[in-house]
ZAKEGU-482317 format. One record per atom (N, C-alpha, C, O): residue in one letter; x, y, z. Coordinates in pm, whole numbers, plus 50000, padded with zeros to 5 digits. Atoms other than C-alpha are relative to their C-alpha. Layout:
REM residues N
aXYZ ...
***
This chain:
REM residues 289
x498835006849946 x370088938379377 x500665009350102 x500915021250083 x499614993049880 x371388947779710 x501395006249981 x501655016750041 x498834995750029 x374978951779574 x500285012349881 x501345018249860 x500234988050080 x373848977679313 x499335009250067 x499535019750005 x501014994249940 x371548994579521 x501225010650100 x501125022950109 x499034996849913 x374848999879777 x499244996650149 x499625001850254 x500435005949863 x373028985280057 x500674987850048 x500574985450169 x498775005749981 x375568959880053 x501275001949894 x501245004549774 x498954995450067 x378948964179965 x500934985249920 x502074984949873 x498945016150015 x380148925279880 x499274995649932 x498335000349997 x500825013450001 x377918900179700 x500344987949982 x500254980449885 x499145012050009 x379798874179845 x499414986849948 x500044978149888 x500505014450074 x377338846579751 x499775000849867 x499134991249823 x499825000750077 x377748858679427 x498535008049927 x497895016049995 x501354999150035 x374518864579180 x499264993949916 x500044986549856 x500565008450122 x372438848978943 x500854998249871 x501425007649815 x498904994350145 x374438835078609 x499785003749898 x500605004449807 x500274993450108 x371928851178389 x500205017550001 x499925026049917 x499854984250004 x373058885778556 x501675006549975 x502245017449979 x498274995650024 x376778882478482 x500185007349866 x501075015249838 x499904990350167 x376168895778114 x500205016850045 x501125025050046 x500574985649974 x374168926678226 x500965007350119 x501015019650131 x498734992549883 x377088932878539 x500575007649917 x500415019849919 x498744996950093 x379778936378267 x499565009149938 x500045020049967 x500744984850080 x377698960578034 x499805007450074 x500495017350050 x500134984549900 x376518985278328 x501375000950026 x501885012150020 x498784996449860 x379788980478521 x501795001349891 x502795008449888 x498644999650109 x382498972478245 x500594986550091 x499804980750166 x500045011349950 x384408943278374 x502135007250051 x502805015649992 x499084995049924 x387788948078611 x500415016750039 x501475020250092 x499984982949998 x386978991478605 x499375001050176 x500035010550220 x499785002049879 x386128988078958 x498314995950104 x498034998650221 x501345006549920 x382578972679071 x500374986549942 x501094979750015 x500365016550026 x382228937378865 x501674996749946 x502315002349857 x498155008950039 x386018917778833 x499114989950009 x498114986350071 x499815012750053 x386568889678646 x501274992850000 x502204992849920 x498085007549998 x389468866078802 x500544987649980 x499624979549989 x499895019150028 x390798830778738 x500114997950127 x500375006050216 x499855006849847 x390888812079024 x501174989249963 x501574990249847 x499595011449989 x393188777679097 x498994990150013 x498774984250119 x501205008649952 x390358757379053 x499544993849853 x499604999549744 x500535009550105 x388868728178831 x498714993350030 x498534987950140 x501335007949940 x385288713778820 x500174990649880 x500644993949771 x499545015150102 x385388674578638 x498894993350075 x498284994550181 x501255014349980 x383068645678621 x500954987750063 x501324980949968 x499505009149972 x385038618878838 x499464988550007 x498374986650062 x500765009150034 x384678585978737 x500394989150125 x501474987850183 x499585011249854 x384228556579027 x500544986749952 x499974977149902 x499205012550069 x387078533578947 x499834986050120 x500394975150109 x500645012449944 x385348511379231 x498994993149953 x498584983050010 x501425008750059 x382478499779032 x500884998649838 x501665005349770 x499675013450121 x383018472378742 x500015011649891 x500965010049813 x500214991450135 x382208501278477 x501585008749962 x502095009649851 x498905000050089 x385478516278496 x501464996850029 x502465003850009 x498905003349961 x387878490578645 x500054997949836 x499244996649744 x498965010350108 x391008478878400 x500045006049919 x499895018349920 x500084988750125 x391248486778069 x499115000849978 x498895012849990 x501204997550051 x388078484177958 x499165012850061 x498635022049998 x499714982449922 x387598512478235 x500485012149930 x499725021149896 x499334992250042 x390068532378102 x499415004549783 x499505014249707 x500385001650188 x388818527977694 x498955011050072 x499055022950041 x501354994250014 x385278539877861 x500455015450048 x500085024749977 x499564987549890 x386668569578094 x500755010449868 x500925022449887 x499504990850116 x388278582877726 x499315004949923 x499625014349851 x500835000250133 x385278579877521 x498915011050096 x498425020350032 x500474988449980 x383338601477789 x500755011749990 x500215022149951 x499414983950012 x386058628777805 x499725002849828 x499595014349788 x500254992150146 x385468628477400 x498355000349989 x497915004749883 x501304996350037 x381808629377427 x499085010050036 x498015013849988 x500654986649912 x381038656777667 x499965009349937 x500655007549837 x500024986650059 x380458690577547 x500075006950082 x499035008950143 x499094992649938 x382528711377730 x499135017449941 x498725023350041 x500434988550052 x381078744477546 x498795000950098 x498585010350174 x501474997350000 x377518735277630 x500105003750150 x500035015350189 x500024994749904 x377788732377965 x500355008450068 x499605011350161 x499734992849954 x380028757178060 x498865013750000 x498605020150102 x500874992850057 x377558779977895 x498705000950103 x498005011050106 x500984996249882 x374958771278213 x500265009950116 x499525015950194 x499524992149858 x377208788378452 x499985014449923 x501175015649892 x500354986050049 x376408824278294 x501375007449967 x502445003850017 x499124988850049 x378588849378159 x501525000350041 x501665005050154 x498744998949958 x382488847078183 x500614986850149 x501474987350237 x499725006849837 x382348816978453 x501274991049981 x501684984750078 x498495002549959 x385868804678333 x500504991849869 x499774993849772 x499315010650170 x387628781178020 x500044988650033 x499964985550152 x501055008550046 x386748751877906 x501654985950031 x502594988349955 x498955010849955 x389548721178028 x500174986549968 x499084981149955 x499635013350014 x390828688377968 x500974995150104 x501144983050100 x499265002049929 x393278688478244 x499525000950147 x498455006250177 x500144998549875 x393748683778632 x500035011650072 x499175016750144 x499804988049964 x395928713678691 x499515010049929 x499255009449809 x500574984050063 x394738749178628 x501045008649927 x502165007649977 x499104990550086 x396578774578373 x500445007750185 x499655008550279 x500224990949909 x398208795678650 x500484993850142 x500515001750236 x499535014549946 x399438765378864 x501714996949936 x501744997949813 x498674999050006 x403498760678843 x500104985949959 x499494978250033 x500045010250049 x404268730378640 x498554995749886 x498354985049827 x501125005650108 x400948731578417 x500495003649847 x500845015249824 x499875001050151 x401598724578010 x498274996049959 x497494987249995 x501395002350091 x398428728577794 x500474991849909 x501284994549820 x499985010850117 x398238696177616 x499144994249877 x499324986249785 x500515004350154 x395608696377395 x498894985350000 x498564980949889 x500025014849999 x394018660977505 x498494997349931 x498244988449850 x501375003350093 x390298663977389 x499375011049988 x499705022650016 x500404985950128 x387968682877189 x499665012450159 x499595010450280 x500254987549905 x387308714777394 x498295010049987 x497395013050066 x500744994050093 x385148733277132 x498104990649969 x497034994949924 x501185006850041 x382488704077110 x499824986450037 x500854983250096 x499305010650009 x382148669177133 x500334989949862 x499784989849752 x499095004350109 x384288648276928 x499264980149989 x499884969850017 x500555014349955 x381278615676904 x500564986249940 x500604974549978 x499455014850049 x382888595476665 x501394992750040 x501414980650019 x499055003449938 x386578591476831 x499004995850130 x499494987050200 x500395007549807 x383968584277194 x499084987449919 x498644978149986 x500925017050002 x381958555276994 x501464992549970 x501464980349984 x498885013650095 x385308538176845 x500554997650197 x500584986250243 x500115006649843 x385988537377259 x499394995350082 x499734988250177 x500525010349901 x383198528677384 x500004983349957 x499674973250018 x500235018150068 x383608496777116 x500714994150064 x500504983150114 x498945012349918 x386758488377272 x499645001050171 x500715000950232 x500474995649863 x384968494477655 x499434986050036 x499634980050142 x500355013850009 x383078461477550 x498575008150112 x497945000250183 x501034994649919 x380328486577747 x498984994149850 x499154992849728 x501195007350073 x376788470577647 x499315013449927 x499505023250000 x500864995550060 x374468492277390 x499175001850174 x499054993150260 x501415001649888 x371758507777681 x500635001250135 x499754998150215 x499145006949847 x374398505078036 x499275012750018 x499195022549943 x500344988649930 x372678526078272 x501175003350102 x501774995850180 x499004995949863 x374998549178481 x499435012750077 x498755022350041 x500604996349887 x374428561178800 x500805015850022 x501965015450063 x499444985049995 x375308602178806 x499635005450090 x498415006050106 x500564991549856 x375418623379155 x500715015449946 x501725019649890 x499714984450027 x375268658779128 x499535009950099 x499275006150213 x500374991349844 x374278690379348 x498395005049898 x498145005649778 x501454994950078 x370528702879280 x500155016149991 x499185021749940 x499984987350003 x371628738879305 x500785004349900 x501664997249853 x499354993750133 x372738765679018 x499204991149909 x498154984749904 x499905006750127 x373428754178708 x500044986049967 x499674982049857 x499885012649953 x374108718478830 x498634994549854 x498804995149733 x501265005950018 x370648703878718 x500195002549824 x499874992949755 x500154993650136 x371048721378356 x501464990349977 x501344980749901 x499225010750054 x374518703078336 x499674991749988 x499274988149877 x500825010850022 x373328673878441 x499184991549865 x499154980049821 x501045008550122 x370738672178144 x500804997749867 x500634990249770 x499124997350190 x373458682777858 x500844984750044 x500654975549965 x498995011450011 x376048653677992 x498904987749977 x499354979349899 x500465011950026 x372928626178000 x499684999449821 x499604989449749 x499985001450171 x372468639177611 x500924995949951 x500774987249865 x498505001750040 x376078637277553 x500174984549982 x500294978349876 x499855016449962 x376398601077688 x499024992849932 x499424982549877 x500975007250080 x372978590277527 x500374998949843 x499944990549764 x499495002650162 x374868598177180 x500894989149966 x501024985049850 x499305009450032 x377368570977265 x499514986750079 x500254978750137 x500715013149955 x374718543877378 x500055000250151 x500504989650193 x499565001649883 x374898551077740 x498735010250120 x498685022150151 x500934989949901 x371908560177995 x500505006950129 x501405002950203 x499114993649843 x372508585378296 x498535001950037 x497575008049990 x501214996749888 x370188579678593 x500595009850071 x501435007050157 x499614990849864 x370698615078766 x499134998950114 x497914997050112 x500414998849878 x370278616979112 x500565012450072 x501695012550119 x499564991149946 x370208651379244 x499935002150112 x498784999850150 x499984999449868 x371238659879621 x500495012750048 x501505017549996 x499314988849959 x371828689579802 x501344998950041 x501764988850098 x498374998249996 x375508700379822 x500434992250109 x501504986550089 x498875000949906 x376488689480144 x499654980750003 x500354971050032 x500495014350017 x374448657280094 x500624992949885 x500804980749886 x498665007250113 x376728650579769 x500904996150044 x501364984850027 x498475002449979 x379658653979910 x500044989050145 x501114985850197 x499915010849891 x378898628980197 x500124986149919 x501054978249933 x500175011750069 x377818601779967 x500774999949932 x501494990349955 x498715005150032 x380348604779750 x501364997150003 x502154991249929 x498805005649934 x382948604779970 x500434989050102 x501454988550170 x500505007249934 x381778577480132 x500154982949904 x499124978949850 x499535008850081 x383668542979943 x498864988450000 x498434984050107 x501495010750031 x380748517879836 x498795006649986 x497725000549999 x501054993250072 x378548544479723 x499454995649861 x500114999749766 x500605004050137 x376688531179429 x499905008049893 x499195003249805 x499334991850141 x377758558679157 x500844998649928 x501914994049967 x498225005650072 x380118556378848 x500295013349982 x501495016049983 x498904988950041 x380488592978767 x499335015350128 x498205020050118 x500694988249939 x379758622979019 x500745018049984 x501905020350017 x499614986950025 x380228661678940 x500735007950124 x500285011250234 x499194992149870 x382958679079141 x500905011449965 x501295013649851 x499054984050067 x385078712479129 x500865000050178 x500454996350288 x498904998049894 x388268719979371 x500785011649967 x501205013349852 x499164990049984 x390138749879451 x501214997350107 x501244990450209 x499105005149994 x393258750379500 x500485003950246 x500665015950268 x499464994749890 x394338755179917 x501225002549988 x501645002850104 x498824995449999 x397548764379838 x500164996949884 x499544988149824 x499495003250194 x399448768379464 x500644990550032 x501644995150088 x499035009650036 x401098739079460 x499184985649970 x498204980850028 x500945010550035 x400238708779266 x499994990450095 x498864985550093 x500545010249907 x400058686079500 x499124996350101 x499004985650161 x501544998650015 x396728699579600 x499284996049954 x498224994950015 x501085002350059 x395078687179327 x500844985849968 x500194975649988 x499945018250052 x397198653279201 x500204993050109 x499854981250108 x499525014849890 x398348636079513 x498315002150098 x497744992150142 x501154998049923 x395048651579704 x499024996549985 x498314993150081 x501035002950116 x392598644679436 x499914987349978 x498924980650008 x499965008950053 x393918617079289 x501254986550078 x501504976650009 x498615011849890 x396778592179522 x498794989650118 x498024992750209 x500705008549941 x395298559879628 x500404999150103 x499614992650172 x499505000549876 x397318562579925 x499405008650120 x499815011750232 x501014993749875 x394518579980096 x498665002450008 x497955011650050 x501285003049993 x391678563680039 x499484994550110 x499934983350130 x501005005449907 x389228557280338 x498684996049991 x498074994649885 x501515006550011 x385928544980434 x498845009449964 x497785006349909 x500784988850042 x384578582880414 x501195008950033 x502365008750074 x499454984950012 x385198615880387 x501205000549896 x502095008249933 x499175004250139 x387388607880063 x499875015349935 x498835021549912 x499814988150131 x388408637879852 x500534989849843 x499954991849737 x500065006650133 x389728613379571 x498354986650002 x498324975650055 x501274997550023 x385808608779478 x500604989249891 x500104978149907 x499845011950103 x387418586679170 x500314990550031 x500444980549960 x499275017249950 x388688561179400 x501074994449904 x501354982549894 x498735002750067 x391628563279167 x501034997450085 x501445004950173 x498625006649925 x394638538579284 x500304993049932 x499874981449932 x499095004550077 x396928532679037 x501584995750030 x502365005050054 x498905001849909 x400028515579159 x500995011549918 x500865023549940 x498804994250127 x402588530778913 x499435017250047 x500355025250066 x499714984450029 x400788569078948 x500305003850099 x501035013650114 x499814999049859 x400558564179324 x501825003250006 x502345013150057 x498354999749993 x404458560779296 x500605013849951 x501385022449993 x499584981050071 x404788591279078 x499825008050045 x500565017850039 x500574989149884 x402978609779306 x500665001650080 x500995013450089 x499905000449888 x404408600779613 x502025009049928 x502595018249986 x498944995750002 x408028606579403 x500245015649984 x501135022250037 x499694988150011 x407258639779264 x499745008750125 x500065020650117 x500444990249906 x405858652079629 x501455003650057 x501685013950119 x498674998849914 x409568647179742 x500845007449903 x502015008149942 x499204988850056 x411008670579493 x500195015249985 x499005015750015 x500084982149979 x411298710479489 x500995007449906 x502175005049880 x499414991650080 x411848738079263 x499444993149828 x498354987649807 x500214997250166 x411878735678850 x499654982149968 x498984977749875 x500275013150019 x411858698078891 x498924994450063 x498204986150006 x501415001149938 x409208694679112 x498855001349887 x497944993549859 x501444992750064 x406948715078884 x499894990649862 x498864984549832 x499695011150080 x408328694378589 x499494986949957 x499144982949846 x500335010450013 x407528662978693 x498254998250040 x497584989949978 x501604997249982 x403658671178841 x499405003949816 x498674997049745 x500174997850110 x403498689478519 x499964985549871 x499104986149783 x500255009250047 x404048655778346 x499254991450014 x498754983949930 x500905011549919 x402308635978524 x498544998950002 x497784989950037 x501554997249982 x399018654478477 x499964996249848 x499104988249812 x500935005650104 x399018650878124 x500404985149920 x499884982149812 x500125014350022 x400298612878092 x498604994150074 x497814986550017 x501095005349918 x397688605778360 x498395000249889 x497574991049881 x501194994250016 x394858623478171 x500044993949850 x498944992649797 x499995002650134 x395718612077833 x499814986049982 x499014980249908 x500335019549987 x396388572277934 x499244992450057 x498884981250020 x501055000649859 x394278570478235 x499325009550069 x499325013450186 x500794989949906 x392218593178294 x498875001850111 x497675002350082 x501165003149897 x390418592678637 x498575010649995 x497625008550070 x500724987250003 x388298626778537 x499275001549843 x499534992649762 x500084994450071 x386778642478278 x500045015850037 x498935020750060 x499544987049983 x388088677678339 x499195007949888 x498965004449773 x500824995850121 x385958705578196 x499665014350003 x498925019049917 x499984986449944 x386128740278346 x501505005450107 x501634998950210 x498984989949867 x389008759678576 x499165016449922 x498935020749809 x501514994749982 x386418786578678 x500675015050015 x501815015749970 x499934984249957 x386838824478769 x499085005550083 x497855004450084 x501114994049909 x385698843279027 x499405014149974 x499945024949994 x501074989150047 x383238866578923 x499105008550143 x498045006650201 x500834991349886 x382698894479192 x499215014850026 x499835023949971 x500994984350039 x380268927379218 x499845005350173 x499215001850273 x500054990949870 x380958951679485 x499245011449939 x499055012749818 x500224987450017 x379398987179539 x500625008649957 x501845007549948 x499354991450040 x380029015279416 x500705010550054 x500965021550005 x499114991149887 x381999028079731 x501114995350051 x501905001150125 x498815007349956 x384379001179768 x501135006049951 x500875014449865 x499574997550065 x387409007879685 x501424989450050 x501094983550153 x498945002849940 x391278990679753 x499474983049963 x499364973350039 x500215017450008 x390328957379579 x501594997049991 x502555003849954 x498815004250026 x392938932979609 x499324982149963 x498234977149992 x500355016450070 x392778894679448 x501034993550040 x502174998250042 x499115005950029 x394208864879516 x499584987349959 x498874979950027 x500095017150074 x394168832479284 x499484989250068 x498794981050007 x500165012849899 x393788807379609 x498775006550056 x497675001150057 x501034995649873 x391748828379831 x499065008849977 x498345012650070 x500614988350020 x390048854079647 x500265016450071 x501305021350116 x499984987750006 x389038888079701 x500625001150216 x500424993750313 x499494995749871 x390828905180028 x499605004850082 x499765016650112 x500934985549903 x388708914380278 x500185010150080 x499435019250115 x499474991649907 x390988929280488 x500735016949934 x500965028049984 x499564985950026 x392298953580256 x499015007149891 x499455014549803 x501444992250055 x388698965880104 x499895010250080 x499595007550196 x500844987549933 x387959003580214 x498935002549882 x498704998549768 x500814989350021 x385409028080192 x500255012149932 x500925020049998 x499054987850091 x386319055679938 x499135013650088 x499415025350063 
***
C-alpha cells in the first residue's frame, strides 16, 4: 500500500474494507496515521413513493415492515472495520436538532413486528421489487443481505446493479421503474435542512436530476418543512428535530441504516491533521513533519 510505504502521503480514495481492521492494529486508531471520524452523513434504502407499492397507507404499513426487517448489523458489517453506527433516522448524531428515538430494531431484524405489516400492506405473498444499487464496494454484498431480509417477509428483490454515476441518473430521473434504491448523503453544510427539506420536500421534485430519490410529497410534511426552514436558533433545531422522528416513525420515506465515518490513512510524515464533520480532512493545513 502506497500510503504505508510513504510514497503517498493521503489515501484519499480510501482502502479496501477488509484493511481497516489491520490499519487500526499497526497504526492504533486517531495516534496519528489511521483516524476514525463521524461524518454528517446517512446512507438509507429510499423507497419510490411513485410506484403503486408504496403509495397511501398501504405504502406506508409496507415502508415500516421493511425498516423492521432489514438487518442493519449485517450489512453495515460489509463496509469493513469501524465504517460508522447503525441508524434509524434521517439526521445524523452530531447535526443540531437530532434526538435519538429509538424507532426500529438496530441490533437485528425485528421479522415478526415486519410480517404483522406487511399483513396490513395487503402486499401479495411473492411481490417482486425492483432494487437499484451501485456495483462497487460493498454495495453488491448489501444488496444480497437486504434481498434475504425481504425474502423473510414474502417479498422478492430483483437487483439491478449500475455503476455509480449510472445510479444516480436513473434514479433521479421521475418514472424510473424502481421501488427501493440504495443511497447515502453528506451533509453540505450542518444544518438540517440539508437532509429533510433537500432529501425529502416534494416541493422540488422534477423530471430529473432529483435528490429526493423517494419521490416523497407529503402535503402536511411539505408544510412542516417549508415552516421549520423559516425559523432560526433553538427553535429551528427543535422543530427539524421533531419532524425527523414523527416523519420516520409515521411515514417513513427511508429506511435509514448507517451515518458513516470517515476512515483516513496518511503517512507516516504527515503531520497537522485537522477534521471537519462536513468536509473532512484539511488539506490545506496538512504539513510535512
Amino acid at each position: 500500500m502506497r500510503a504505508q510505504q510513504g510514497a503517498t502521503d493521503y489515501a484519499a480514495g480510501g482502502i479496501p474494507p477488509a484493511s481497516f481492521a489491520e490499519a487500526a492494529q499497526k497504526y492504533g486508531i486517531n495516534k496519528g496515521q489511521f483516524w476514525v471520524k463521524p461524518q454528517l452523513g446517512v446512507s438509507y434504502f429510499a423507497f419510490n413513493h411513485d410506484r403503486p407499492m408504496f403509495k397511501g397507507a398501504n405504502g406506508t404499513a409496507l415502508a415500516k415492515a421493511v425498516n423492521y426487517a432489514i438487518d442493519r448489523k449485517a450489512i453495515l458489517t460489509q463496509y469493513g472495520y469501524l465504517a460508522g453506527k447503525r441508524t434509524d433516522q434521517v439526521l445524523p448524531p452530531g447535526m443540531a436538532g437530532f434526538r435519538d428515538a429509538n424507532l426500529y430494531p438496530l441490533k437485528g431484524p425485528d421479522l415478526a413486528t415486519a410480517k404483522k405489516w406487511v399483513s396490513k400492506s395487503g402486499v401479495k405473498d411473492g411481490t417482486t421489487v425492483e432494487f437499484y444499487t451501485s456495483n462497487r464496494g460493498a454495495a453488491p454484498l448489501a444488496a444480497q443481505i437486504v434481498q434475504f431480509n425481504l425474502k423473510q417477509i414474502g417479498l422478492n428483490v430483483n437487483t439491478h446493479l449500475f455503476a455509480r454515476a449510472v445510479q444516480i441518473d436513473k434514479e433521479g430521473t421521475r418514472g424510473e421503474p424502481f421501488d427501493i434504491t440504495s443511497e447515502g448523503w453528506i451533509a453540505d453544510y450542518a444544518d438540517p435542512y440539508d437532509f429533510l427539506n433537500v432529501l425529502l420536500s416534494g416541493d422540488s421534485l422534477h423530471a430529473s436530476n432529483n435528490n429526493n430519490v423517494a419521490y416523497f410529497n407529503d402535503p402536511s410534511y411539505n408544510k412542516q418543512m417549508r415552516s421549520a426552514a423559516l425559523l432560526s436558533g433553538a427553535g429551528r433545531y427543535t422543530a427539524y428535530g421533531k419532524l425527523d422522528v414523527n416523519m420516520m416513525s409515521q411515514n417513513p420515506p427511508w429506511a435509514a441504516w448507517r451515518n458513516f465515518n470517515d476512515r483516513i490513512l496518511l503517512s507516516n510524515r504527515v503531520g497537522c491533521f485537522t477534521f471537519n464533520s462536513t468536509y473532512s480532512v484539511d488539506l490545506a493545513a496538512l504539513c510535512i513533519k
